[in-house]
C-alpha positions as CSV (number, residue, x, y, z in Angstrom):
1,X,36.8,-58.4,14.6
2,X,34.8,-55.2,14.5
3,X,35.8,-53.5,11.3
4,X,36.3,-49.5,13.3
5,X,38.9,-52.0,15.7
6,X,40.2,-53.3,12.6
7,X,40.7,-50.0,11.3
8,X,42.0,-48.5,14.1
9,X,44.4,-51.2,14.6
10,X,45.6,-50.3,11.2
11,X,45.9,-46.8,11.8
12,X,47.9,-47.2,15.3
13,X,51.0,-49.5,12.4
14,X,51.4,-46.0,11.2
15,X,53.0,-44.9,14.6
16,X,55.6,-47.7,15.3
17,X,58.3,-46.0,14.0
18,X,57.6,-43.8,16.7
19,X,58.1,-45.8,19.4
20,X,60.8,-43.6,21.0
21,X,58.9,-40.8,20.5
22,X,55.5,-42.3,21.9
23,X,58.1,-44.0,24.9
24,X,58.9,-39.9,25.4
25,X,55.0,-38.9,25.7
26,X,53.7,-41.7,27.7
27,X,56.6,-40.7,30.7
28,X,55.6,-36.8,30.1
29,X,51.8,-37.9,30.4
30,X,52.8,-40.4,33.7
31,X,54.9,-37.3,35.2
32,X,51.8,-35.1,34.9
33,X,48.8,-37.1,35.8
34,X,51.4,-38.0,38.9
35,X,51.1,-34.2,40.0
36,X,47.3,-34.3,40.1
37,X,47.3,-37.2,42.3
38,X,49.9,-35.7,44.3
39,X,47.8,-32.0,45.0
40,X,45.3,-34.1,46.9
41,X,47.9,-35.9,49.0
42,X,49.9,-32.5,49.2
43,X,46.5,-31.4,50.6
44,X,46.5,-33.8,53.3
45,X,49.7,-33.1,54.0
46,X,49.3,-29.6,54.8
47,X,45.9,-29.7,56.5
48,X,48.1,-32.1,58.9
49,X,50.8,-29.9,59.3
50,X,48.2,-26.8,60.2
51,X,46.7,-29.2,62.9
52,X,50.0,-30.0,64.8
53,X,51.4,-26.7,64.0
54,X,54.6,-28.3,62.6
55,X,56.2,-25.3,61.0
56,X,58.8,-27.2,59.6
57,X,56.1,-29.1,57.3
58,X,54.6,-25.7,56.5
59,X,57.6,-23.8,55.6
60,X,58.4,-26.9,53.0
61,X,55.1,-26.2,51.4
62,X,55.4,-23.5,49.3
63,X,58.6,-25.3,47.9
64,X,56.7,-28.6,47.3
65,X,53.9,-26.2,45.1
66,X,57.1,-25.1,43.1
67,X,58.2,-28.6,42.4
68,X,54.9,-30.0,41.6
69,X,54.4,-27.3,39.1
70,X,58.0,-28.0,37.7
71,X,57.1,-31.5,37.5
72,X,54.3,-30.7,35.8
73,X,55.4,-28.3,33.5
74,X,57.9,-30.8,32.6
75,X,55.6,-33.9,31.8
76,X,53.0,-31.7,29.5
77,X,56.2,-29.9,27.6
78,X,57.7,-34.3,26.5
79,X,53.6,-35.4,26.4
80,X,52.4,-32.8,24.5
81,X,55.6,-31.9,22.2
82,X,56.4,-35.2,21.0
83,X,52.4,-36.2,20.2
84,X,52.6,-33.8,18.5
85,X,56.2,-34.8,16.5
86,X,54.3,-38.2,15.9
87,X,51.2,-36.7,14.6
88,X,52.9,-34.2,12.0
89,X,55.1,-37.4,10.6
90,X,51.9,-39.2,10.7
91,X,50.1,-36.5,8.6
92,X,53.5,-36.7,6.6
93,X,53.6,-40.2,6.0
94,X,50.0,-40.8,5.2
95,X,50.0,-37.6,2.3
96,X,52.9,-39.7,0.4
97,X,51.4,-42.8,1.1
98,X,48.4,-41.4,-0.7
99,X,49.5,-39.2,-3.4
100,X,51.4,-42.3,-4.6
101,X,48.4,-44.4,-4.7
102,X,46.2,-41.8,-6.5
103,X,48.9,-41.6,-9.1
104,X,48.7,-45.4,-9.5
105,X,44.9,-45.9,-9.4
106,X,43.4,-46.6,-13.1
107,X,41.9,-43.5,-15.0
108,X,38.3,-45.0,-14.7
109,X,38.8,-43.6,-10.8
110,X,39.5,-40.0,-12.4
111,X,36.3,-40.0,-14.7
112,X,34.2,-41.4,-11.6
113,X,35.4,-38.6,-8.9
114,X,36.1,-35.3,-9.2
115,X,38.8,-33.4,-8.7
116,X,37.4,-32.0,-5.1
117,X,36.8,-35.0,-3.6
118,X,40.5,-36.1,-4.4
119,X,41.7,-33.5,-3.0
120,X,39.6,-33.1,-0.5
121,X,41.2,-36.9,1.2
122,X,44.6,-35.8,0.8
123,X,44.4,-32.3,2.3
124,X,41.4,-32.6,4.6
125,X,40.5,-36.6,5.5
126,X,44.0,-36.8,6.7
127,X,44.5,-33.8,8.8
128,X,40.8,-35.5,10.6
129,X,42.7,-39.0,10.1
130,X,45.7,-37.6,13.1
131,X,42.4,-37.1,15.1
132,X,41.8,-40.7,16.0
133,X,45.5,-41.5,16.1
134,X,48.2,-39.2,17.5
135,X,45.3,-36.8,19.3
136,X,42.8,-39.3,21.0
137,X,45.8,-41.3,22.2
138,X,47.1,-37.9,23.8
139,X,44.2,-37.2,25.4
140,X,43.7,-40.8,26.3
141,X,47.2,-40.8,28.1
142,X,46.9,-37.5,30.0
143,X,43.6,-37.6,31.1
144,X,43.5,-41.6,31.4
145,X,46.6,-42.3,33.8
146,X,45.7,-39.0,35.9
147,X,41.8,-40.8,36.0
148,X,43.8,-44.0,36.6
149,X,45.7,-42.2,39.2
150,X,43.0,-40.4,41.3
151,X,40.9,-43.6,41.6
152,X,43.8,-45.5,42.7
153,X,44.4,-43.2,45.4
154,X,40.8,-43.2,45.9
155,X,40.6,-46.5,46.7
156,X,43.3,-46.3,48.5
157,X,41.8,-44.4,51.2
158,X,38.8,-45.5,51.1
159,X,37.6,-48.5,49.1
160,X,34.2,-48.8,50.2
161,X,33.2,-45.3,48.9
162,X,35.6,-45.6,45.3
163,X,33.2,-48.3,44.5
164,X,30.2,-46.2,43.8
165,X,31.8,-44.5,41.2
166,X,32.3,-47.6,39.3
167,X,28.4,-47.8,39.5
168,X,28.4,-45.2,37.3
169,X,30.8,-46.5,34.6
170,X,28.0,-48.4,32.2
171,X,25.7,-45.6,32.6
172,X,28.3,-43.4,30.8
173,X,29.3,-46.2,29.0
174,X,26.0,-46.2,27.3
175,X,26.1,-42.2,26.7
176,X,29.0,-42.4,25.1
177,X,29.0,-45.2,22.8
178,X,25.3,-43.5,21.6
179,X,27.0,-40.5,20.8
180,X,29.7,-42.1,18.6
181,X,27.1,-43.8,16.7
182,X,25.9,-40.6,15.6
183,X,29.0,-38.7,15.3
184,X,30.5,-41.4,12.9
185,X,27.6,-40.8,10.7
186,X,27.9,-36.8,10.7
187,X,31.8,-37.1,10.4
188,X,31.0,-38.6,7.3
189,X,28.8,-36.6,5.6
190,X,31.3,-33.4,7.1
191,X,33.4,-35.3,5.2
192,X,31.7,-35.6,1.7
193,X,29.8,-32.4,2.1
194,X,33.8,-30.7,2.2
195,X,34.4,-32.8,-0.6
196,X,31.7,-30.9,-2.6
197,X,32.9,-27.8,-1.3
198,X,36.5,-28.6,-2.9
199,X,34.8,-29.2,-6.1
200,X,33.1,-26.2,-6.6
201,X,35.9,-24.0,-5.5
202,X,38.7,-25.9,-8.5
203,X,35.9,-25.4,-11.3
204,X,35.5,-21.9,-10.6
205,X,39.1,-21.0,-9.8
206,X,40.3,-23.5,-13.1
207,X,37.4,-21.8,-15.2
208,X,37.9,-18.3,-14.0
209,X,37.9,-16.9,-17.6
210,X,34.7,-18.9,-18.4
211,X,33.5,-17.3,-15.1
212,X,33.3,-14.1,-15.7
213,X,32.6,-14.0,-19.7
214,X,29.3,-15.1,-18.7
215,X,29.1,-12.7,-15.7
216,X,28.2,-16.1,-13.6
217,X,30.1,-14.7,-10.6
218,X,26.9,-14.8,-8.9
219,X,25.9,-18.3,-9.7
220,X,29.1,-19.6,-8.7
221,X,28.9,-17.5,-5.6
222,X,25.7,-19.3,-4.8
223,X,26.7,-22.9,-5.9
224,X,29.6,-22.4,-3.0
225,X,27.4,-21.3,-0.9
226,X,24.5,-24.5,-1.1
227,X,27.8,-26.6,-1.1
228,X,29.1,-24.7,2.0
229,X,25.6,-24.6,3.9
230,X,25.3,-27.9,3.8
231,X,28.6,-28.7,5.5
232,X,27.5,-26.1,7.8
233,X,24.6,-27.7,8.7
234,X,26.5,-30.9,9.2
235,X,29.3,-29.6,11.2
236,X,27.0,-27.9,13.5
237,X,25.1,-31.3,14.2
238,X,28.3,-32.8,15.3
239,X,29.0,-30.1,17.4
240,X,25.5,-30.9,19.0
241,X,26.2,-34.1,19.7
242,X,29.7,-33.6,20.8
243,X,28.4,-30.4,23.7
244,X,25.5,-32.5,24.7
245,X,27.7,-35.6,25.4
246,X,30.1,-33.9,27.6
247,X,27.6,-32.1,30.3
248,X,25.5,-35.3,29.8
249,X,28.8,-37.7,31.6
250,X,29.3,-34.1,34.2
251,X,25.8,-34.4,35.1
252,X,26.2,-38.3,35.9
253,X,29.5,-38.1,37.7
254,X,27.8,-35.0,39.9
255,X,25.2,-37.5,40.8
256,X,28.0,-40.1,41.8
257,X,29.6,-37.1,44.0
258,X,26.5,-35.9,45.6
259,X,26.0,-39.3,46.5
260,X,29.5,-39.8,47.7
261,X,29.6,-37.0,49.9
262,X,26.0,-37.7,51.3
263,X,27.4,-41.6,52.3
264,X,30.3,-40.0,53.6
265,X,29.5,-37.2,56.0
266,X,27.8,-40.0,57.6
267,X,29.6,-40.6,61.1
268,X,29.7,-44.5,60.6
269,X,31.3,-44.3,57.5
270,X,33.7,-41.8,58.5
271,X,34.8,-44.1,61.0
272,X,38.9,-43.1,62.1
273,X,39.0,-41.0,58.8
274,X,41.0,-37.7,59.8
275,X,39.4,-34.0,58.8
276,X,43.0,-34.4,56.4
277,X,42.1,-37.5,54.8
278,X,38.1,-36.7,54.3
279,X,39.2,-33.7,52.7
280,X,41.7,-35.4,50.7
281,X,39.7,-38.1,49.2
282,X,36.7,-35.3,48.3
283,X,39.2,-33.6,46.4
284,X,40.8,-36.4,44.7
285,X,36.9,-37.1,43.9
286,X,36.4,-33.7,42.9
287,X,39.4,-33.6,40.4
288,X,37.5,-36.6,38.3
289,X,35.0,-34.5,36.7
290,X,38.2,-32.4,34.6
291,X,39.7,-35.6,32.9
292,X,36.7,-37.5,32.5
293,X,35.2,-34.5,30.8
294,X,38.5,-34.5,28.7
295,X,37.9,-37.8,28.1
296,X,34.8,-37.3,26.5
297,X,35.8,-35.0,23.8
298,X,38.1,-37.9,22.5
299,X,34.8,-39.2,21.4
300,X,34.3,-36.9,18.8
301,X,37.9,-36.7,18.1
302,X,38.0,-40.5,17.3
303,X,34.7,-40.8,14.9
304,X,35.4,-38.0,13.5
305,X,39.3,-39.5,13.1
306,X,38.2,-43.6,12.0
307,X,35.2,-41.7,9.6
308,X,38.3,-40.3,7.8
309,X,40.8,-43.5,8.1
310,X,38.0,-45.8,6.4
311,X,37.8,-43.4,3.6
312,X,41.4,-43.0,3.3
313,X,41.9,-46.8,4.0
314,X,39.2,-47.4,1.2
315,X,41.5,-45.4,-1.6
316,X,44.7,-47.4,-0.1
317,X,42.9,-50.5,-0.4
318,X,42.1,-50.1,-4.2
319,X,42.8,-52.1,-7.1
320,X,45.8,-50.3,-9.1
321,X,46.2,-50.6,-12.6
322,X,47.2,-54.1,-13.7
323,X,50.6,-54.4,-14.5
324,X,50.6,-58.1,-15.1
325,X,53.7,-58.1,-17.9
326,X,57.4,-59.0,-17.5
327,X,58.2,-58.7,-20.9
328,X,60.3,-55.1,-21.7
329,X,60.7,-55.3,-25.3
330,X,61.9,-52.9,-27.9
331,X,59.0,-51.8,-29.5
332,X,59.3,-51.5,-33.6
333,X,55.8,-50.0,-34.2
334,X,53.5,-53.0,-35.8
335,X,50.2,-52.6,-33.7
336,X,47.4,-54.7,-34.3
337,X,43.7,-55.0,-33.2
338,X,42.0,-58.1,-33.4
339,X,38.0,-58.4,-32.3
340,X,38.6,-55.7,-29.8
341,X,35.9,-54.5,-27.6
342,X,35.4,-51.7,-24.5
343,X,32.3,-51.8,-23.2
344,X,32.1,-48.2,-20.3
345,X,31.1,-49.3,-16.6
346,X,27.7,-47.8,-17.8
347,X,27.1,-50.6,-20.2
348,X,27.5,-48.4,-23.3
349,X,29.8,-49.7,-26.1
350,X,33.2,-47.6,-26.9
351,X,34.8,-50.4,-29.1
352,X,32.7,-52.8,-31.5
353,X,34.0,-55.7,-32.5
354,X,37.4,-53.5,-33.9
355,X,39.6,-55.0,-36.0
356,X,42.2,-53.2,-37.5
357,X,46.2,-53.9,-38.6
358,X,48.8,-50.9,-38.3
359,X,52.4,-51.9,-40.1
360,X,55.5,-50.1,-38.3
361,X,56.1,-46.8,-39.9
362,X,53.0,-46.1,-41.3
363,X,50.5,-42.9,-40.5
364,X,47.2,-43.8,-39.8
365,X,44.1,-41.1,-39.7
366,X,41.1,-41.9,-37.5
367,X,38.3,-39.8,-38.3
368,X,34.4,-39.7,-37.3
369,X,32.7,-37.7,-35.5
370,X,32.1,-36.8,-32.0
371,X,31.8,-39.9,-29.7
372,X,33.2,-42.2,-32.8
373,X,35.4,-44.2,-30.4
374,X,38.6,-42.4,-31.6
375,X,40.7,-41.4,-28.3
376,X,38.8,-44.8,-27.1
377,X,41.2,-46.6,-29.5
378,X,44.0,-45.0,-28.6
379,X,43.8,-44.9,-24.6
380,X,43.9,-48.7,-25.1
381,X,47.1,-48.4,-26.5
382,X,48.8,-46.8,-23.2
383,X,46.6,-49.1,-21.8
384,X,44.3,-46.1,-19.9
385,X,41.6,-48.2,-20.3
386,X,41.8,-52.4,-20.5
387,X,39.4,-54.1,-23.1
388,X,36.9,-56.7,-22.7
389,X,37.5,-59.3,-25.2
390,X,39.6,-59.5,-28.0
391,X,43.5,-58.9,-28.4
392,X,45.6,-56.1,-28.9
393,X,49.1,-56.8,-30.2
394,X,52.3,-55.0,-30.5
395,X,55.2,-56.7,-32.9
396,X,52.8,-59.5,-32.4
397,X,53.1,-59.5,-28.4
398,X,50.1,-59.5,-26.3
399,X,49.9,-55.8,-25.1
400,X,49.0,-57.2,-21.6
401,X,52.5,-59.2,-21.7
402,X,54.4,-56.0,-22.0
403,X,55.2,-54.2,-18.7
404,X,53.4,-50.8,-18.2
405,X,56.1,-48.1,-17.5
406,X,58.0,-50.2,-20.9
407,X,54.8,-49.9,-22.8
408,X,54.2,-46.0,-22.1
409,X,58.3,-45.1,-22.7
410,X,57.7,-46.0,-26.2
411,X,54.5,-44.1,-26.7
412,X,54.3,-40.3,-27.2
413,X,51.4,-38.6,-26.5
414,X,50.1,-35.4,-27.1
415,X,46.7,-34.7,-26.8
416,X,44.0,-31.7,-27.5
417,X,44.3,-30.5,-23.9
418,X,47.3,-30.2,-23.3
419,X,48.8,-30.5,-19.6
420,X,51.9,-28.4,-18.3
421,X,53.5,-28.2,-15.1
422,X,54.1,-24.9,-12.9
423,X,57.7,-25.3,-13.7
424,X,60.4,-24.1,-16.3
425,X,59.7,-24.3,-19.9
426,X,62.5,-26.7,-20.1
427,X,61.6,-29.1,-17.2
428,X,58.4,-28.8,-19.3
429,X,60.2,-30.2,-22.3
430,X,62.3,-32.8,-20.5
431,X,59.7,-34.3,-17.7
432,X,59.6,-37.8,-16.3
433,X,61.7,-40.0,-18.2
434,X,63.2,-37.4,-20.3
435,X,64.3,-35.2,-17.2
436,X,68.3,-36.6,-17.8
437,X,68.3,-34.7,-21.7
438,X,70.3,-32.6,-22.8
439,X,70.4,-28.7,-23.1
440,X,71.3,-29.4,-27.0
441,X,68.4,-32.2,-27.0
442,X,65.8,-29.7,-25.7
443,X,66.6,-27.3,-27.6
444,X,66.8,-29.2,-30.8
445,X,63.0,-30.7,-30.0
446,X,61.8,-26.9,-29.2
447,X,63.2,-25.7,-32.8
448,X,61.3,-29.6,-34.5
449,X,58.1,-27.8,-33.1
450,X,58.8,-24.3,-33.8
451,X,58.6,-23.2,-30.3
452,X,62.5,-21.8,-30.2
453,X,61.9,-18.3,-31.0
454,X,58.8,-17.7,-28.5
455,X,60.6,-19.8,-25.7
456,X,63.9,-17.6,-26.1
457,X,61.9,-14.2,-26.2
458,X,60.4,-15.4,-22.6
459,X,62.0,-13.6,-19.4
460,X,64.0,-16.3,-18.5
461,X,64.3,-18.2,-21.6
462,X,64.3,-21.9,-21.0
463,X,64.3,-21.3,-17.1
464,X,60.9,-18.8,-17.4
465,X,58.4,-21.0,-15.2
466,X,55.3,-20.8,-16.8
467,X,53.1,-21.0,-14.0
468,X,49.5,-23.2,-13.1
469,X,48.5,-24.9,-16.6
470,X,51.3,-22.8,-18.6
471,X,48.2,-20.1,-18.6
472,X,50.3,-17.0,-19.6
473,X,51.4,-18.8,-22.8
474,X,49.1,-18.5,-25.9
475,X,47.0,-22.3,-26.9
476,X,49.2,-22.5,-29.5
477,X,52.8,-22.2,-27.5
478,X,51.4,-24.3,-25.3
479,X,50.8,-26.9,-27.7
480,X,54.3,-26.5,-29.4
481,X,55.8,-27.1,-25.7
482,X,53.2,-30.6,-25.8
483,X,54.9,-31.1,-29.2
484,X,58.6,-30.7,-28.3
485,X,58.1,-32.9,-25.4
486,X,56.8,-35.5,-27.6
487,X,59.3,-35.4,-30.2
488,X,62.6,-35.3,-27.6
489,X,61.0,-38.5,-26.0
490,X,61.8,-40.4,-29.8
491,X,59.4,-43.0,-29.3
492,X,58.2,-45.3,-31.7
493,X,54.6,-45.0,-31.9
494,X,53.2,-41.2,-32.1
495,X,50.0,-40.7,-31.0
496,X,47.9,-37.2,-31.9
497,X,44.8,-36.3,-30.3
498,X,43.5,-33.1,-32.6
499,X,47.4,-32.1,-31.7
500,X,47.3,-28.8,-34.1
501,X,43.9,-28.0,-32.9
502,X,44.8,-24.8,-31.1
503,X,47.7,-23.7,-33.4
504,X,46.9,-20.9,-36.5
505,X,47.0,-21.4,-39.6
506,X,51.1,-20.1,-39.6
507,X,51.9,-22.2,-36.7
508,X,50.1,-25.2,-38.2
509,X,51.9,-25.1,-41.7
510,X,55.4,-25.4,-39.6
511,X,54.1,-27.8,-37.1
512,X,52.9,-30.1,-39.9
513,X,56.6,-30.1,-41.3
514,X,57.8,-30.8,-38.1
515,X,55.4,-33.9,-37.3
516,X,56.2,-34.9,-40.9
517,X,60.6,-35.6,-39.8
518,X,59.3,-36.7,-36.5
519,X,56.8,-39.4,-38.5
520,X,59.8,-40.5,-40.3
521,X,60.4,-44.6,-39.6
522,X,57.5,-44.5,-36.4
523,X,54.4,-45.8,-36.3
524,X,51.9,-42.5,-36.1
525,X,48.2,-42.3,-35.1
526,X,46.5,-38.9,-36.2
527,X,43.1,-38.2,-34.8
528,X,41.8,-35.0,-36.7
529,X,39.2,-32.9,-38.0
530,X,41.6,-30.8,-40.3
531,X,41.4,-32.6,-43.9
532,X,45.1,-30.5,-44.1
533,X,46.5,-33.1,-41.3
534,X,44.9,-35.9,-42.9
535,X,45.4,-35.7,-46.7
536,X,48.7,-37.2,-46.9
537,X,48.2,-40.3,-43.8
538,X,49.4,-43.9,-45.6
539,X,45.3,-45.0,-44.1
540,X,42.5,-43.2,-42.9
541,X,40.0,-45.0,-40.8
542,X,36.7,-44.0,-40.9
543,X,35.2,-44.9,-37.3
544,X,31.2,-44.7,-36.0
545,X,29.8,-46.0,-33.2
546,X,32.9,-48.0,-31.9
547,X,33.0,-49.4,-35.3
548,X,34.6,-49.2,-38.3
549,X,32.7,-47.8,-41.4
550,X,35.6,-47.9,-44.3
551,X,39.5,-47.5,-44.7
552,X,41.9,-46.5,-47.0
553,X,43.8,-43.6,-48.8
554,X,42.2,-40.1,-49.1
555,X,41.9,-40.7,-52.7
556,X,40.8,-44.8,-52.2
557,X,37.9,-42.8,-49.9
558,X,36.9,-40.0,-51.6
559,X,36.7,-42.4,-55.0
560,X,34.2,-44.7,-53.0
561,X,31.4,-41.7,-51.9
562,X,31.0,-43.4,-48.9
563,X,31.1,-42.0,-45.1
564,X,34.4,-40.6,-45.5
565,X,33.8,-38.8,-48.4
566,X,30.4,-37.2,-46.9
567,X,32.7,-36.1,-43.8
568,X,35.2,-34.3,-46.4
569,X,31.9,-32.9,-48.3
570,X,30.9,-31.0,-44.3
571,X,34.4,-30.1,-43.5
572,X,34.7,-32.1,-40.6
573,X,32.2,-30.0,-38.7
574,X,29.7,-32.6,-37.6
């Protein structure tokens, strides 16, 4: 089967739970196209009625005009109105459908696409998605039956000349199916190009500050507009195509009309055709050229419409992170490592070979410097990234065994950039899982990371929403609200990604107190630079490369004069 039938096949599923809706537009769509047909015969019908002077027949005229246009009225209001219902629950549908499978895809999709051509599917690909679903099958009803209509009463009257219309069919055939070929291909590229566009649009707004302390307005300006010229450029082509096709299909069915009339005005193929009837039928003929013109415009509508579905389809179609475990156990904290290695779609090596064996309870210190393999070693753990050989257990359970959403509830998380939602400092606190905690438990978390007082001196308190990215708090707020978070979900491994990074010296001295009770019986991973976060870890492992130069206490290290106790000799800042 040809894989745009395929898709499009696919994309008409999405509509049959519309069927009463779509039963609605295809009588509104009947009830018009009925009227054109109907002008030519009401045509006839008063042409007759001036011949033979029948007033009675030409007093009811101007009633029959007001019904038609009533009935007409009425079929485009149901046609139009409920296509229209379908394609807004289609649009609907397809954004949730979506959304959900972004949020399930693995984070190696993230790191491969940016953040504008993500968005740029959910907000953009789908609105051009409705285009070959709920809009081409509008046009395709209204303008179809009334063509369906006119020929039928074409033939109807006179056979003999309907037929050299169909002549004409695989000329225009051939037109249009050229012009789709190209159209797909510029829908595409409209497509991407917007993508771009997106991109450059959520760095500058997301790194406004950056922006304008290095008084790159300009370049950004002219970044957007390379990015914006060449979706110009694009869209302008497809426009192209789409003009040229329509006059292109007039211009044939003229030549099928001139031809038409020529046959016909000729006195042996008018035969015992009344003036009525010839005028009729030219009419009818006449009123082809509107719908089939109409009809041409679904072409772009639709390439432009399946370009879009097969991208969308492509993302729905995705592998999703494995979640290949059944087992939901209650995690103590013993991790272990054994022969582990991540190798990056590029071929380079994170992990090397990594053996390494964490006892419940105990604070472990990686250290190393940039590029080490540090938050490589961790993101295994959550399972952000799957490894290539070797085993990673937990309480001696393969980690794979362990289903995913069980694995991550018992893993807190909080990292050097840290992530808040444009909502209430508490819903900040208590999100996802936590949402069902207690005022008392947020609270009590807030006060473990020292973030009470600044929390409580905000507007609203608790309630004060914070905004996109939490930017009106300072770094370090925002890190205690990471913190709190962290601590309230009580899990029993503790992960830190350079957690105190962004706090001041005062705000670090109480946030270390705090992380010291919220160590207390878990399993902690510390990834620092500060020797002050370090100092006191139960094993600090000394990573390079992916692998593993040396562990041991801070005084074990510094006794040996190794690579760890060259790192404490710089401070950390390599």
């Amino acid at each position: 089967m040809n894989q745009d039938l395929k898709v499009y096949l696919r994309l008409l599923t999405y509509l049959k739970p519309y069927g009463g809706y779509a039963l609605l537009v295809l009588i509104g769509f009947a009830l018009s196209a009925s009227t054109e047909v109907s002008i030519a015969k009401l045509l006839e019908f008063v042409i007759n009625a001036i011949q033979t002077q029948n007033t009675q027949q030409t007093a009811l005229f101007p009633f029959l005009v007001v019904l038609l246009i009533f009935v007409r009225g009425v079929g485009s209001f149901l046609g139009d109105y409920y296509s229209a219902v379908i394609s807004r629950h289609l649009v609907f549908r397809m954004r949730q459908q979506v959304f959900a499978k972004l949020l399930r895809l693995p984070s190696n999709y993230y790191l491969k696409n940016s953040s504008g051509h993500i968005t740029s599917k959910i907000l953009y690909n789908i609105e051009q998605v409705t285009a070959a679903s709920s809009e081409s099958v509008q046009i395709l009803l209204k303008e179809g039956l009334t063509v369906i209509g006119l020929l039928g009463y074409l033939f109807y009257q006179n056979w003999k000349l309907s037929i050299i219309i169909l002549v004409f069919a695989p000329i225009i055939g051939f037109v249009v199916r050229k012009a789709a070929k190209r159209m797909r291909k510029l829908s595409t590229q409209v497509q991407d190009t917007m993508g771009d566009v997106n991109h450059v649009v959520q760095e500058s707004i997301l790194g406004q500050a950056v922006v304008k302390g290095f008084c790159a307005q300009e370049l950004e300006q002219q970044r957007l507009y390379d990015r914006s010229s060449d979706n110009l450029k694009r869209g302008l082509k497809l426009h192209i195509v789409n003009v040229l096709n329509t006059p292109i299909v007039q211009l044939i069915m003229s030549i099928a009309m001139a031809i038409i009339m020529w046959i016909a005005l000729r006195p042996e193929i008018l035969g015992d055709t009344s003036s009525a009837q010839f005028v009729a039928f030219i009419t009818a003929a006449g009123m082809l050229s509107k719908p089939i013109k109409n009809l041409t415009t679904v072409n772009e509508k639709l390439q432009r419409g399946l370009a879009a579905a097969h991208s969308v389809f492509d993302l729905l179609d995705m592998q999703e992170e494995e979640n290949t475990g059944t087992q939901k156990p209650q995690l103590t904290g013993n991790i272990c490592f054994e022969h582990v290695n991540l190798v990056y779609p590029d071929g380079s090596h994170a992990i090397h070979d990594l053996n390494l064996q964490v006892k419940s309870g105990q604070t472990v210190a990686l250290v190393g410097r940039s590029g080490a393999g540090k938050t490589s070693l961790v993101n295994l753990l959550v399972r952000f990234q799957s490894i290539q050989s070797g085993k990673i257990l937990l309480d001696d359970l393969p980690i794979e065994q362990i289903e995913l959403d069980c694995l991550r509830s018992q893993i807190s998380m909080v990292n050097q950039q840290v992530v808040l939602f444009d909502r209430s400092v508490r819903d900040n606190i208590a999100y996802g899982q936590l949402q069902d905690a207690t005022d008392e438990q947020v609270i009590a978390a807030a006060k473990a990371a020292y973030a009470h007082d600044f929390i409580m001196q905000l507007p609203q308190g608790y309630n004060t929403v914070l905004g996109a990215q939490g930017l009106t708090l300072s770094g370090g707020q925002r890190q205690r609200i990471a913190i709190a978070r962290a601590i309230l979900k009580n899990a029993p491994i503790l992960i830190l990604d350079e957690a105190t990074s962004a706090l001041d010296n005062e705000s670090e001295h109480f946030i270390q107190k705090a992380f010291e009770k919220a160590m207390q019986q878990r399993t902690t991973i510390v990834i620092a630079h500060r020797l002050s976060t370090i100092e006191n870890a139960d094993m600090i492992v000394v990573m390079d490369k992916g692998r593993i130069l040396e562990q041991g206490s801070h005084t074990e290290l510094l006794a040996k004069r190794g690579a760890y106790f060259q790192l404490h000799q710089r401070n950390f800042e390599e």
